[in-house]
N, C-alpha and C positions, 0 to 999 in steps of 0.2 A: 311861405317859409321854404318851400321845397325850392322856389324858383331862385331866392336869395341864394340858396346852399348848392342850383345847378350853377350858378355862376360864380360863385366863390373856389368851386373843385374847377372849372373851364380858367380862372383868373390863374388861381396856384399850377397848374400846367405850362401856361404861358410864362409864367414868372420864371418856372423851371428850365423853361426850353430857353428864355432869353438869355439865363446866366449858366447855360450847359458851355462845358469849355470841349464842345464836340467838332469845332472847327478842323477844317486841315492843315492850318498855318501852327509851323514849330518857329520856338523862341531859337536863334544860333548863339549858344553860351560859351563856345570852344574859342579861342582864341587858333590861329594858322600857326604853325611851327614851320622853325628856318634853323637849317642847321650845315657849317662847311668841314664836317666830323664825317667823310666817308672819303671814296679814294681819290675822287675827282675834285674834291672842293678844293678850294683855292682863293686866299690868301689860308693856309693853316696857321694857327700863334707861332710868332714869333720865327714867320718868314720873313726872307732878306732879297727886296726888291733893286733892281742898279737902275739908273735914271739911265734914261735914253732906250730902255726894254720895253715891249709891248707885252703883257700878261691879258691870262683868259680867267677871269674873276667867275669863284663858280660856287652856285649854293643851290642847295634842295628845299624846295617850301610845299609844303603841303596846308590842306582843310579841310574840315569836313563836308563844306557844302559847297563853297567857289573862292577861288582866287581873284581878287583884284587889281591891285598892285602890288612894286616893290622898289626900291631905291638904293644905290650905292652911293656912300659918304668915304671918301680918304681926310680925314685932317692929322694935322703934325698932334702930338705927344710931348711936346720940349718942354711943358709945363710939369709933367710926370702925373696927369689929371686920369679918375678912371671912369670906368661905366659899372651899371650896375649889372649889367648880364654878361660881362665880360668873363670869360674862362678863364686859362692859363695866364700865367703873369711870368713878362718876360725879364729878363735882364737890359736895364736902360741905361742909355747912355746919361750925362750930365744933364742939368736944367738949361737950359740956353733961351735966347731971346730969339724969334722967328723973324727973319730975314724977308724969305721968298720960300714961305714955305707951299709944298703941294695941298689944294684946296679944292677937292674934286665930288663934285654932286650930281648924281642924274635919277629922276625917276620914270619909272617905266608902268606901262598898263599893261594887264594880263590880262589878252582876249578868250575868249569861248565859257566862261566858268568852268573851270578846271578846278579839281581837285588837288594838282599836281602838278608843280613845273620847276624844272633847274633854270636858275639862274646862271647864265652865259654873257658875261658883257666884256668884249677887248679895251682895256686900255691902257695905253702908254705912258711911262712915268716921265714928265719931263726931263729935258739933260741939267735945266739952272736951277731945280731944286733944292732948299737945301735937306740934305740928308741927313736923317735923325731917326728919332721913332715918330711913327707913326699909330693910327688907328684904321682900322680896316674895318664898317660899320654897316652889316647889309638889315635891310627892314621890311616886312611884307603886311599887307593888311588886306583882309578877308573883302567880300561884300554888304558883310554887315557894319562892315567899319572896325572890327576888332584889329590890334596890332600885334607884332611880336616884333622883338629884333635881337642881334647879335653881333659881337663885334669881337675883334683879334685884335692882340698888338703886332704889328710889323716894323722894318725896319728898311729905309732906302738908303740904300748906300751908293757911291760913286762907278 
């Protein structure tokens, strides 16, 4: 009996140790914030971009454990369509049909795991555009794969 009951208390140990959540590994719950709300960001709502300019597109993304990537989206607005994380609401022009409208997408990798990095990307607004509203749409996601994103309305004019 004794020997049954040493190895039932050595069994109930192991049981214990196997399902202890004494590991070093943390779950990342936090989703990265992105945000072009300080002095440098760029596009702000309901900025007025002129075709044929080059702009320096700028946003702040943070996490708390590492950055991964991030990506800039321009599409036109002529539909008067929204986002859900969209701020400010600008004043639009009419609904219109898209021509040749600006259609612009790049994504980007964030080396080292950083915590922290502004988003810096030039680019040029066509001159054959057509000019309307637009959306201004920047997006970042963690290492764990979590996303955030944010988007402006802008405006390219001639």
């Amino acid at each position: 009996m004794k020997l049954i009951f040493k190895y039932l208390i050595i069994l109930s140990f192991l049981i214990i140790a196997a399902c202890s959540s004494s590991d070093d590994s943390t779950i990342d719950e936090e989703r990265p914030t992105i945000s072009v709300n300080y002095a440098d960001g760029f596009p702000q709502a309901c900025e007025t971009l002129e075709r044929g300019q080059t702009y320096s597109f700028r946003a702040q993304v943070t996490d708390n454990v590492a950055l991964a990537a991030y990506s800039v989206n321009i599409h036109h607005n002529f539909d008067h369509h929204t986002h859900d994380d969209q701020g400010a609401q600008c004043v639009l022009g009419p609904v219109k049909t898209a021509i040749n409208p600006m259609m612009f997408m790049e994504n980007h990798a964030i080396e080292g795991g950083v915590t922290s990095y502004e988003i810096n990307l030039s680019i040029t607004i066509p001159d054959d555009v057509d000019p309307g509203d637009y959306h201004c749409a920047y997006s970042v996601t963690d290492q764990t794969g979590w996303q955030s994103r944010t988007s402006v309305d802008i405006k390219i004019v001639d």
